[in-house]
C-alpha positions as CSV (number, residue, x, y, z in Angstrom):
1,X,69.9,124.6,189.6
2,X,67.3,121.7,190.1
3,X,64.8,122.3,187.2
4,X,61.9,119.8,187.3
5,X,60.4,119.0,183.7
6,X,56.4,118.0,183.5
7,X,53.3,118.7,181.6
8,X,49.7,120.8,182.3
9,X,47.4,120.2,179.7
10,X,49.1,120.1,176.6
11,X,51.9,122.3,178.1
12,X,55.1,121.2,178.7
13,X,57.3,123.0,181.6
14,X,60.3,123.1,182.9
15,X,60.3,124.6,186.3
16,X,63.4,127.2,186.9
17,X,62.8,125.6,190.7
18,X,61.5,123.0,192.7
19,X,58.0,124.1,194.0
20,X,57.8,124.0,197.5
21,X,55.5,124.2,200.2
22,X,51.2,124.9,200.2
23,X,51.7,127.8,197.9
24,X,54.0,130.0,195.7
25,X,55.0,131.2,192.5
26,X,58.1,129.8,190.3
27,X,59.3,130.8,186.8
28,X,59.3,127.8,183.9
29,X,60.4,127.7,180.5
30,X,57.3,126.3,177.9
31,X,58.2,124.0,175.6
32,X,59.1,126.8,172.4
33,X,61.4,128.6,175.3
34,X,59.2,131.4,176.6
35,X,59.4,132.0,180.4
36,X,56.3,132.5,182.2
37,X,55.4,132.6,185.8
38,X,53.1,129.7,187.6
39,X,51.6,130.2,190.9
40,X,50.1,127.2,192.4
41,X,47.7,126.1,195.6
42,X,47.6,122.8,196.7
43,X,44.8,121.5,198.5
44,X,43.5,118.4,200.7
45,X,43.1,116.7,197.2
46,X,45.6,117.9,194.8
47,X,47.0,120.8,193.4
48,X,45.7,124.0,191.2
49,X,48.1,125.2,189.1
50,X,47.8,129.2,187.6
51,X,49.5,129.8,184.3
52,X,48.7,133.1,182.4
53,X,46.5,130.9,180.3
54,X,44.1,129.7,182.5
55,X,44.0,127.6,185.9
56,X,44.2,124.2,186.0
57,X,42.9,122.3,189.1
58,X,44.3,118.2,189.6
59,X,43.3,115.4,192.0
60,X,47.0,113.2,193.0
61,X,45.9,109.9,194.2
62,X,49.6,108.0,195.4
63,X,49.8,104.3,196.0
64,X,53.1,102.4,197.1
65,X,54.3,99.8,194.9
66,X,55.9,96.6,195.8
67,X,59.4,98.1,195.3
68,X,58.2,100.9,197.6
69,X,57.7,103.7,194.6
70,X,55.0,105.2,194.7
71,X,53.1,105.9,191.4
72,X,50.2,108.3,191.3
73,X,46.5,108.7,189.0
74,X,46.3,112.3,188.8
75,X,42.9,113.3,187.0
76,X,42.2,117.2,185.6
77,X,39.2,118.8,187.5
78,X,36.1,119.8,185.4
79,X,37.7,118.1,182.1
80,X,38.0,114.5,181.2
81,X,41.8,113.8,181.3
82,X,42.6,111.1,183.5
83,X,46.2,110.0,184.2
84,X,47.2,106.7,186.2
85,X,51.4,105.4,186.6
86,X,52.6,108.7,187.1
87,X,55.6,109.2,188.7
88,X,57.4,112.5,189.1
89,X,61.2,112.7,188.4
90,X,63.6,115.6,188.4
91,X,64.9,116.6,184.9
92,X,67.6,114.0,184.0
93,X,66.6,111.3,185.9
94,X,64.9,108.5,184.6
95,X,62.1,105.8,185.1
96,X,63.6,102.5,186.1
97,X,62.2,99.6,187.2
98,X,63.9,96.5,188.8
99,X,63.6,92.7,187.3
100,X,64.5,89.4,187.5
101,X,64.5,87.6,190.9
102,X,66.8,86.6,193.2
103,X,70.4,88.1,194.1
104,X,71.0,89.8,191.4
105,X,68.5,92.2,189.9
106,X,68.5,93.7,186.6
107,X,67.3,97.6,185.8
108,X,64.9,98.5,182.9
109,X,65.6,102.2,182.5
110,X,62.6,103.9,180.6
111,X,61.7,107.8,179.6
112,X,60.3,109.9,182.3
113,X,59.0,112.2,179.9
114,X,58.7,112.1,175.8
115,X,61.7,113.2,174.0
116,X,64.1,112.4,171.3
117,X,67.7,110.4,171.7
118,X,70.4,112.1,170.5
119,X,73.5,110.0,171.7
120,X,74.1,106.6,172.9
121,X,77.3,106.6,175.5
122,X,76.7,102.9,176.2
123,X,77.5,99.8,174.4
124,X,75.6,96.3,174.6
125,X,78.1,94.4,177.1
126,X,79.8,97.5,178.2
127,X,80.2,97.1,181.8
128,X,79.4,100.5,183.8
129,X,79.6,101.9,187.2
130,X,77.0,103.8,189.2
131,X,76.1,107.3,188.3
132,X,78.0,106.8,185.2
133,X,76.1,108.5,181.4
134,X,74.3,105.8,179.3
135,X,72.5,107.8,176.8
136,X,71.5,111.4,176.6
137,X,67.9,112.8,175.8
138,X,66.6,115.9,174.4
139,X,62.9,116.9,176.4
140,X,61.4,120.0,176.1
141,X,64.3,121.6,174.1
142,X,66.8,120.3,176.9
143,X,69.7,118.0,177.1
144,X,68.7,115.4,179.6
145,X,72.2,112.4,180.7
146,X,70.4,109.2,181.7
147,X,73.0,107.9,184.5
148,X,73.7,104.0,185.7
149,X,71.1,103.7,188.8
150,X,73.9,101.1,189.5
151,X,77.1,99.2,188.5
152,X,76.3,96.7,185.9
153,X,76.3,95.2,182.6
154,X,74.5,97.2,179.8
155,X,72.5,93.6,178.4
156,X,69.8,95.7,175.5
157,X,69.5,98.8,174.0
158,X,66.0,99.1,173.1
159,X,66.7,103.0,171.0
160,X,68.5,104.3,168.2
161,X,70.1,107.8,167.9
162,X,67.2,110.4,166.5
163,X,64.3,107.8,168.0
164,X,61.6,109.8,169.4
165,X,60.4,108.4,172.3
166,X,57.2,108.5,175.0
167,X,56.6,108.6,178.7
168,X,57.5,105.1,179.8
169,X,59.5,103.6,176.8
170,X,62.4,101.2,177.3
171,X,65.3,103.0,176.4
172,X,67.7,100.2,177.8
173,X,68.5,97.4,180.1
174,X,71.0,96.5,182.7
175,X,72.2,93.9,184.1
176,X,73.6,93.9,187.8
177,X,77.0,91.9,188.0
């Protein structure tokens, strides 16, 4: 199943499926486990999203990074919230960002989404292949594996086990080898 984790509002949802197309209706699971059903609209702008508690209507702007990401400032129509350095991930997969220069690059693997650490499967030094678990995550009442975007050499780990964590926060680096 490819369940896709994000928030509306102060909502956060887990979507049973990947939505798909101009329109449709999925199934998610809310944050305290209740399964609702979400119909959504998109639009020349953005997106309206129906939940049984209201509808919520958002502008998506994108714009391509240097690294050829793109990130997107997504603000709520007819309220104030304002979002910029979004990027959308699939449930599991995490934010990473490349550094250094030259040959060989290192990773900075951050949260995509707030959520607590529950186990570290990595060591500082530990060498590890692609695809390969580094820590896991619990989001949204799910266990989340953050993989190895590539082979390397783990060089920091910024979390401890039971660390809450936010969008965006450096959960470890690695160092390509």
């Amino acid at each position: 199943m490819n369940e896709v984790a994000g928030i509306v509002g102060a909502h956060h949802l887990t979507w049973k499926s990947v939505p798909r197309g101009d329109r449709g209706r999925a199934y998610v699971v809310t944050q305290n486990g209740v399964s609702i059903e979400v119909s959504w609209r998109k639009d020349s702008e953005g997106i309206w999203i129906e939940l049984p508690y209201g509808t919520f209507g958002f502008d998506i702007y994108g714009e391509m990074q240097d690294d050829g990401k793109v990130l997107f400032r997504v603000s709520q129509r007819s309220g104030s919230c304002q979002w910029s350095g979004v990027a959308f991930y699939r449930a599991g997969e995490s934010s990473i960002t490349q550094a250094g220069s030259g040959k060989k690059k290192g990773y900075r693997i951050k949260a995509q989404m707030p959520g607590k650490i529950i186990r570290i499967l990595a060591t500082p030094g530990a060498r590890v292949t692609k695809g390969q678990s580094l820590l896991v995550m619990e989001a949204m009442k799910m266990e989340n594996e953050i993989k190895a975007p590539e082979g390397g050499l783990v060089s920091k780990i910024a979390v401890t086990v039971g660390q809450a964590v936010d969008t965006g926060a450096e959960l470890l680096n690695l160092d390509a080898v």
